[in-house]
N, C-alpha and C positions, 0 to 999 in steps of 0.2 A: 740195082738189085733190091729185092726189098725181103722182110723175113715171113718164111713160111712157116717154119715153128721153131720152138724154144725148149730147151730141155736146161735145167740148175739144177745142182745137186751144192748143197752144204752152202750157200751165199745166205749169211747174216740169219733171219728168223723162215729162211727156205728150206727145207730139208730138202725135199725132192719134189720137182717140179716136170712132169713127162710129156716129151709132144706136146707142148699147147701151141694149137694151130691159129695163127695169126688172121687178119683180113687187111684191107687199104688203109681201114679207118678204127682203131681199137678204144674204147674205152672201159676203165677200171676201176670198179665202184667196191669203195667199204667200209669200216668204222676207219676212225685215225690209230694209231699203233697196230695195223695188223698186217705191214706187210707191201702196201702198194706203193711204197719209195725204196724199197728194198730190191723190188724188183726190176725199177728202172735201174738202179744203182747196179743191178746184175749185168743188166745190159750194156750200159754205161762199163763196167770192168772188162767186159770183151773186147769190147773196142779202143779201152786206154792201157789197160794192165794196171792202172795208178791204183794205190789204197794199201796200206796196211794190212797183209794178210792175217794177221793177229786178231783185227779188228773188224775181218772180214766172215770169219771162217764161222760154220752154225754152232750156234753154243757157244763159242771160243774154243771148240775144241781142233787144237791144230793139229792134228794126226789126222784130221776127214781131209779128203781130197775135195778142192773146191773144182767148181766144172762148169761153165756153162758152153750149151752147144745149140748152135743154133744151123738152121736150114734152109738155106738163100736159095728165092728162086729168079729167074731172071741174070744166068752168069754168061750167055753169049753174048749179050750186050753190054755185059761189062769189061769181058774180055780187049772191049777197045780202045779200054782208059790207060790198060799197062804200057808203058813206056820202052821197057825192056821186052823186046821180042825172045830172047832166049827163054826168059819164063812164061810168057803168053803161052809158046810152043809147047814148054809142058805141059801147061793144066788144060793144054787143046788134047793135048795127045792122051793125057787124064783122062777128060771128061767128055772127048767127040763134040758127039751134038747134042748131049745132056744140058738142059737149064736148069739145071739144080745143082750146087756143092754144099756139101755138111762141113761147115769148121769148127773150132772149138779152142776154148782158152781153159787152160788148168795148171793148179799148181804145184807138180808130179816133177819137174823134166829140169834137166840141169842149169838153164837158165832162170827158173821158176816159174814164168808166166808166159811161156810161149806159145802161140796160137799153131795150129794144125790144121788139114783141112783130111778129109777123109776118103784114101784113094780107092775109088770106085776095083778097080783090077789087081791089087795087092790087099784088098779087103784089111789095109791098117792105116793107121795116121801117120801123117807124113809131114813136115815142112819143107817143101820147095821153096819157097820164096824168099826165107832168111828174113831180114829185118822188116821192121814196122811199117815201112816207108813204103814197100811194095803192096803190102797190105790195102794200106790207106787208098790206092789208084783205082783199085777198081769195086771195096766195100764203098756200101752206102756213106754219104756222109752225116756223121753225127750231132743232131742239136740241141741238147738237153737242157732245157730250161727248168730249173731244180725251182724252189719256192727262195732257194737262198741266192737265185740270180736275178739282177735289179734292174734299172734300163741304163746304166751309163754301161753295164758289161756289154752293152749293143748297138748305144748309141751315141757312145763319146767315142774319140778316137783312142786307138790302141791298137798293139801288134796284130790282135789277132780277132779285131771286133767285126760283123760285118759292115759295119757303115765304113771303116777303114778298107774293109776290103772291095766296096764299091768303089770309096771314092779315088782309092788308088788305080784301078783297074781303068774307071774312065777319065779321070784331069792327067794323071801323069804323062802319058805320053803327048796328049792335046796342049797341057802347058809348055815343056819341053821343047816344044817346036812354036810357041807363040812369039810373034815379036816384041810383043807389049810386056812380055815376062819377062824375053832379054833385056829391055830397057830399063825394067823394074832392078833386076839383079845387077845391071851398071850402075844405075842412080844409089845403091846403097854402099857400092863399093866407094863410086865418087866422096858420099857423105861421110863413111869410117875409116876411107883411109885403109895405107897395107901398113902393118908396122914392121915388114921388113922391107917397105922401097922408102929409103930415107929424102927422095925424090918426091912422095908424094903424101903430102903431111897435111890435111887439114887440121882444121881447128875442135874439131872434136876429137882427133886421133892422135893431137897434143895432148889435149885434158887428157886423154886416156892411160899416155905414154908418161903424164905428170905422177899420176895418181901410182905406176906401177913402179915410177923410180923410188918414193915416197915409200911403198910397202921393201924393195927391193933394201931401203937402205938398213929398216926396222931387221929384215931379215936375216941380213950381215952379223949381226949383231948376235945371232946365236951362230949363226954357218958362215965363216969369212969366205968361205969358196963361193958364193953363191953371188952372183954381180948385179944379175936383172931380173927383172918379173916384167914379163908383158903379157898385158892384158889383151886377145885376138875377138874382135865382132864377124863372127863368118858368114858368108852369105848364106840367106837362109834356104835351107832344101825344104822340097817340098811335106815333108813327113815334120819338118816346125809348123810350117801356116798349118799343117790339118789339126796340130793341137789345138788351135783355139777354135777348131773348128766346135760348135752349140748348133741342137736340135730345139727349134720354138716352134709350139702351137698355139694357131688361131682357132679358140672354139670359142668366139664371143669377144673373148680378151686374148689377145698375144700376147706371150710371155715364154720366158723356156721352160722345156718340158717338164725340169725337177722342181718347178712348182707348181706343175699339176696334181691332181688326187691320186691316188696308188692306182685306182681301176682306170684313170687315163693313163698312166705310163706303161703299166703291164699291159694294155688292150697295143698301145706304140709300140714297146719292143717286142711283141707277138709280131706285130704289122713288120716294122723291120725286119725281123727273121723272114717271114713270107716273100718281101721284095727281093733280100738277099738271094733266095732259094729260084724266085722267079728270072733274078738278074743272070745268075748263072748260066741257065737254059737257053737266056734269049742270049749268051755269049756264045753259046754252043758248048759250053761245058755242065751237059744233061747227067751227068753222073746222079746217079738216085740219092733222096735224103731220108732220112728217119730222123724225126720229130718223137721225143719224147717232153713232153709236160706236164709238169707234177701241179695237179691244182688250179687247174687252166680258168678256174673261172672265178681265181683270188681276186677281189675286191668291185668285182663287174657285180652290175643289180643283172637282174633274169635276162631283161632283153637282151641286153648287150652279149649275156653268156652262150642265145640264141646265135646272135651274128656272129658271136667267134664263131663255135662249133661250125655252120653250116662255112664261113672262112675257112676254117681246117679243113674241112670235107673237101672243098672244093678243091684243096691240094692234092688232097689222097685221091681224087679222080683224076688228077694231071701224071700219077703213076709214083708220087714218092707218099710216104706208109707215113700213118700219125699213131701213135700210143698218148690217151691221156686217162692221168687221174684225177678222179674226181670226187666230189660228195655232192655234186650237184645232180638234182632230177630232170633240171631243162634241158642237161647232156647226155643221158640217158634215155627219157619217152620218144623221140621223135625218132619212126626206124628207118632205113635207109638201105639202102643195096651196098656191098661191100662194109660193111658194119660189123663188129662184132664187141657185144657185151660182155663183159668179165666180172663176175662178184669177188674179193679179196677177202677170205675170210680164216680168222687167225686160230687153229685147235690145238688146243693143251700147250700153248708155245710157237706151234707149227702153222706158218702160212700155208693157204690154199689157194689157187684159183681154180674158179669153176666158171664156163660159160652158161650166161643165163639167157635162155629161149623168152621168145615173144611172151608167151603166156604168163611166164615168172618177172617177166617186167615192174608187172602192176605191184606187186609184192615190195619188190624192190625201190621202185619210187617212193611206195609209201613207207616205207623206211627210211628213207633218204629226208622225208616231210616230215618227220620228226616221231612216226607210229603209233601219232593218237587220230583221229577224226576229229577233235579239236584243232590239230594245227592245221587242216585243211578248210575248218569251217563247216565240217561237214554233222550229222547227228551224232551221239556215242553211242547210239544204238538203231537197229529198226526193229520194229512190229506188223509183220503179213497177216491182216485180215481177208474176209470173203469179200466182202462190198460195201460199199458208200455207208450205209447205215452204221455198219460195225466200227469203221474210220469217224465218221461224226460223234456217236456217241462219248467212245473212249479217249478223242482229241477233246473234246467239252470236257469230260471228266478230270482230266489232267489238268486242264487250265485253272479249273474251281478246287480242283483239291492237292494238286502235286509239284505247284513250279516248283516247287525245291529238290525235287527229281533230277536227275540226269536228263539230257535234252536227246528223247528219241524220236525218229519218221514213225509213223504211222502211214503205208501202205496199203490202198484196196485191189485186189486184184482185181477185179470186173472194171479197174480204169486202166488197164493194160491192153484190155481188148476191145475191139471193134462193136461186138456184139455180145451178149451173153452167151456164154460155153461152158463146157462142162466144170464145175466147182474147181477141179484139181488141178485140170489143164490151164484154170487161169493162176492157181495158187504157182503152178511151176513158173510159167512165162514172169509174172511176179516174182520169183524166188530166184531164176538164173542167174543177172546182172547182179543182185546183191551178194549170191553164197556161194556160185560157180565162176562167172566169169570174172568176179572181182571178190577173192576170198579174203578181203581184209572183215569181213564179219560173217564167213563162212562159220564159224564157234561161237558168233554172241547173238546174232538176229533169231528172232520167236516169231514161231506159224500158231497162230489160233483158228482156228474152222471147229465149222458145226459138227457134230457128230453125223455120219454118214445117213440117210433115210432110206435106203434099197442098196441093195444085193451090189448091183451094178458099181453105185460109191465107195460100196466099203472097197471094193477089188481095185478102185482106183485110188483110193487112199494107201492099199496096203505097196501099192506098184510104186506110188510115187515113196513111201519110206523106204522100199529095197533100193530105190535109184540112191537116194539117199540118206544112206544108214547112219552116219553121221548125227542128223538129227537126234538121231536115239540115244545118244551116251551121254548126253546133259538135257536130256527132256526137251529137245528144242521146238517139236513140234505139241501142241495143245489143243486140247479139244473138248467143245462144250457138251454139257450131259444132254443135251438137246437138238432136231436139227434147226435151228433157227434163234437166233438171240432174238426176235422179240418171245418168244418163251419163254426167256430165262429173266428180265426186267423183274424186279419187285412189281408187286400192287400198288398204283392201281393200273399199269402201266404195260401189266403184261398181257398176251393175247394168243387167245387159243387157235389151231388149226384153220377153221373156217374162218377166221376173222384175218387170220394172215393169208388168206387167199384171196380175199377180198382187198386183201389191200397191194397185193401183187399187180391186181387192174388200176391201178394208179401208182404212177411212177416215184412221186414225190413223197408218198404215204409213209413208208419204212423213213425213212427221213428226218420227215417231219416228227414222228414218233420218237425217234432218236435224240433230236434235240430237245425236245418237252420231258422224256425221262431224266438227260443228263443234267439239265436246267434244273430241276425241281427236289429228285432225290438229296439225300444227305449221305455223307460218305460212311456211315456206319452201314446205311441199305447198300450202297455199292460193296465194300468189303464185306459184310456178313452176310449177306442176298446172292451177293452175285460173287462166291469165293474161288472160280475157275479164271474169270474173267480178270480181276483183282491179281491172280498167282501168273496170269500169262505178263503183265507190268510187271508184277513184282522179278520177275526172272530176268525180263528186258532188261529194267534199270542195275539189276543185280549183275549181269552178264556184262553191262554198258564199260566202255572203255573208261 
C-alpha cells in the first residue's frame, strides 16, 4: 500500500494539516525550523505510537487531540500479507472491492494511542484487528532515515539492521546444512572441551577449569555455600560470527566504511536500505515500503545528490512511495511523472505545506540558491533597451564611469529576433524570460525605449503596460523625451531627423556613433545631458539585488 493522503491535526508545530494528497515520489522543501521533520516525525507516530505525548502535542498544549489519518491506496493487495484469515475476512467483508482504507492514530481512546481504520458501512472508526502486530502485516513497511541515523544503524550487525536481516535470511539456513560448518562446530568443541564430561578434558579446558577453581575459592570466602565457578566456551551460533561481521569499501583505497567521508557512508546506508527493500521482493515478500528521508542529500556534493534522487525515483516506480526532505535545488528542478513538490512553510508558529506547480518551481530554487543572483553568478540587475546602439553605448558608459555599481545585463531587444519587428513586440519577447517566465526580477529589471513616434506605437506601448501593470508601481518602465537616442547625445554627437535616416542605410552607423559618443563624453555630459538615460541606471542599480 502506499499513502494517498494525509490529514495531522495538533503533532508538534502542525496545527492542522487537510487531505494532502501524496504521489510515488514526494519531495519537501523549506527553511530549517519550519516544520519538515515534524512532519515525518507525524508519520513516523502512526506507525510506532512511540514518543512522549507531552512533547508531542501542538503548543504543548495537552487537551488538543493529537490525530493523524492517513488514506492507503492499494489494500487488495495487501490483504495477502495477513496471516490471520479470520481478520483478512473482516476488512474483506469491510471494504469488498474497495483499494482504499482511511486509518488513523489518536490520542482520545482508552489505551491512548490506538489505531482505527474507518468502516466504510457503519460510517465510524473501528478497531478490528487488536494489536500492533496485525497492523504491521499488511501496512507499508517503514524506513525512516532521520539525520540522527548513522550507517552502523544499517550496516553493522544488530537485531533489527537490514544487513542482519539479509544476512540472516540468506547464510542461515545454507550454513545450517553445510558440512564444513559441522566440522567447524566439532573442531571447537574438540579444542574447549565440555566442562561437564570429565571424560573429555583438554588442555585448554584445564586452564579454564584452573582459573574457575582459583575465582571459586576467592569466592568462598565471602559465600561458603558456593563450591564452583565454571567458566563454559559455547559453540558459536550463528548470530556471534555476524557480530564481527564489517562493511569495507573499495573506492581507490579499501578500507572499512566508518572511515570513509560522511557523504560516502550516508550515500551506503541509503544503497543498503534500497538492496534490503530490493532483497525482499526478489524473496517474494513484496509488501509495500515508504521511505522517509530527512535531508537526503547530507554531506553529497550536487552530482551525487542527482544520482541518489533519480536512485530513489527508481524505486518509487517499482511501486513503494519515497517522501524526502530537503534544502537542496538538484532535488527539486528536475520534473518527473509521479513527482510531487511540497514547499514547508512555518506562519506565526504554524506549519504549512503547500504543493508547488511547475511555474513556482523556479521561485523556489532560487530560494534554495541562496535568493540573491550573486550566488548564482548571475547579474543583480538587468536593463531592456531597444537596440545594439542603446546596449553599446550605455555598456561603454559604465565601464568608464561606474564599475563600482552593482553588476547589471544590459539587454537589446532587436537581438532576440530574427529580423526587425515592431519596437514593442521585440521589447516583450525580450522582457518574457526575464520578468514572466522567471520572476526572480519581475520587481527590479528597467525597460528604457524611445518615446513612441506615430499613433500606431503609442497604442502599442499603452497594450504592452496594461499586459503589464506591474511595471508601473516603481516606474519600471522609462522613456526617452525623444524617439531615438541619437537625439538625445550631447554635441557634438547628436543628430537630427534626416541624418538619422541616413544612417538607418548603413547598418553599422548607429554603432559606431555609439561608441565614439560613449568613448569621448565626460560624465558630467552623460548625467546632466542625458538625465533620463542616467535615471533609467540609476533605478537598475537602485532596484539591484
Amino acid at each position: 500500500m502506499r499513502i494517498s493522503k494525509i490529514t495531522i491535526h495538533n503533532f508538534r508545530s502542525i496545527e492542522k494539516i487537510e487531505n494532502l494528497s501524496l504521489d510515488l515520489f514526494n519531495v519537501f522543501v523549506g527553511q530549517n525550523n519550519h516544520g519538515k521533520t515534524n512532519l515525518f516525525e507525524a508519520i513516523e507516530w502512526f506507525f510506532t505510537g512511540s514518543g512522549n505525548l507531552e512533547d508531542i502535542c501542538f503548543m504543548r498544549i495537552s487537551s488538543k487531540e493529537i490525530s493523524v489519518e492517513i488514506k492507503f491506496s492499494g489494500l487488495q493487495r495487501a490483504l495477502n500479507y495477513i496471516i490471520n484469515e479470520k481478520q483478512k475476512k473482516i476488512l474483506f467483508e469491510m471494504f469488498g472491492p474497495n483499494d482504499f482504507i482511511t486509518i488513523r492514530r489518536n490520542n482520545t481512546h482508552e489505551k491512548g494511542q490506538d489505531r482505527q481504520l474507518f468502516n466504510p458501512n457503519t460510517q465510524k472508526w473501528e478497531n478490528p484487528l487488536g494489536r500492533d502486530s496485525t497492523w504491521r502485516q499488511f501496512l507499508p513497511t517503514l524506513e525512516y532515515v532521520s539525520t540522527r541515523k548513522f550507517l552502523e544503524d544499517v550496516a553493522k550487525y544488530g537485531k533489527a539492521t537490514p544487513i542482519n536481516k539479509m544476512l540472516s535470511a540468506v547464510l542461515e539456513t545454507m550454513l545450517e546444512s553445510d558440512k564444513k560448518y559441522g566440522e567447524f562446530k566439532k573442531m571447537f568443541n574438540e579444542l574447549f572441551g565440555d566442562p561437564e564430561d570429565p571424560d573429555h578434558k583438554t588442555q585448554v579446558r584445564k586452564n579454564i577449569d584452573e582459573i574457575g577453581y582459583t575465582v571459586a575459592s576467592y569466592l568462598q570466602k565471602q559465600f561458603p555455600d558456593c563450591t564452583d565457578v565454571k567458566f563454559k566456551v559455547e559453540n558459536p551460533e550463528l548470530e556471534d560470527l555476524f557480530k564481527r561481521f564489517k562493511t569495507s569499501v573499495d573506492d581507490g583505497i579499501e578500507n572499512d566504511s566508518s572511515e570513509k567521508g560522511d557523504g560516502m557512508q550516508r550515500a551506503l546506508m541509503l544503497a543498503i536500505i534500497e538492496a534490503y527493500a530490493n532483497f525482499r521482493k526478489q524473496k517474494g515478500e513484496s509488501k509495500d515500503f515508504l521511505f522517509l528521508i530527512d535531508e537526503a542529500e547530507l554531506h553529497l556534493h550536487p552530482t551525487a545528490q542527482r544520482a541518489l534522487k533519480n536512485a530513489l525515483y527508481d524505486i518509487a516506480l517499482t511501486g513503494d512511495q519515497v517522501l524526502i526532505n530537503t534544502h537542496s535545488s538538484v532535488l527539486v528542478a528536475d520534473d518527473a511523472l509521479n513527482q510531487k513538490i511540497f514547499q514547508v512553510e512555518k506562519i506565526n508558529k504554524v506549519t504549512n505545506v503547500f504543493p508547488i506547480s511547475t511555474a513556482e518551481k523556479t521561485h523556489v530554487v532560487y530560494e534554495l540558491l541562496g535568493g540573491s543572483p550573486a550566488d548564482l553568478l548571475l547579474p543583480r540587475n538587468f536593463l531592456i533597451v531597444e537596440g545594439k546602439s542603446d546596449y553599446i553605448f550605455l555598456s561603454w558608459v559604465i565601464k568608464r564611469f561606474y564599475l563600482d555599481k552593482p553588476l547589471i545585463q544590459i539587454v537589446y531587444a532587436e537581438g532576440n529576433l530574427d529580423k526587425q519587428q515592431k519596437t514593442m513586440y521585440a521589447i516583450n519577447v525580450a522582457y518574457v524570460p526575464l520578468g514572466v517566465s522567471s520572476p526572480v526580477y519581475k520587481d527590479k529589471l528597467i525597460i528604457l525605449c524611445d518615446k513612441p513616434n506615430s499613433k500606431s506605437k503609442e497604442n502599442d506601448r499603452n497594450d504592452f503596460l496594461t499586459a503589464y501593470k506591474h511595471l508601473t508601481v516603481k516606474n519600471q518602465y522609462i522613456e526617452l523625451p525623444v524617439d531615438a537616442l541619437e537625439k538625445y547625445y550631447p554635441q557634438p554627437w547628436q543628430k537630427s531627423d534626416d541624418e538619422i535616416k541616413k544612417m538607418d542605410k548603413t547598418i553599422s552607423a548607429k554603432v559606431d556613433l555609439a561608441k565614439e559618443a560613449a568613448a569621448n563624453m565626460n560624465k558630467e555630459q552623460f548625467e546632466k545631458e542625458m538625465p533620463v538615460a542616467f535615471n533609467a541606471l540609476s533605478k537598475c542599480w537602485n532596484l539591484a539585488y
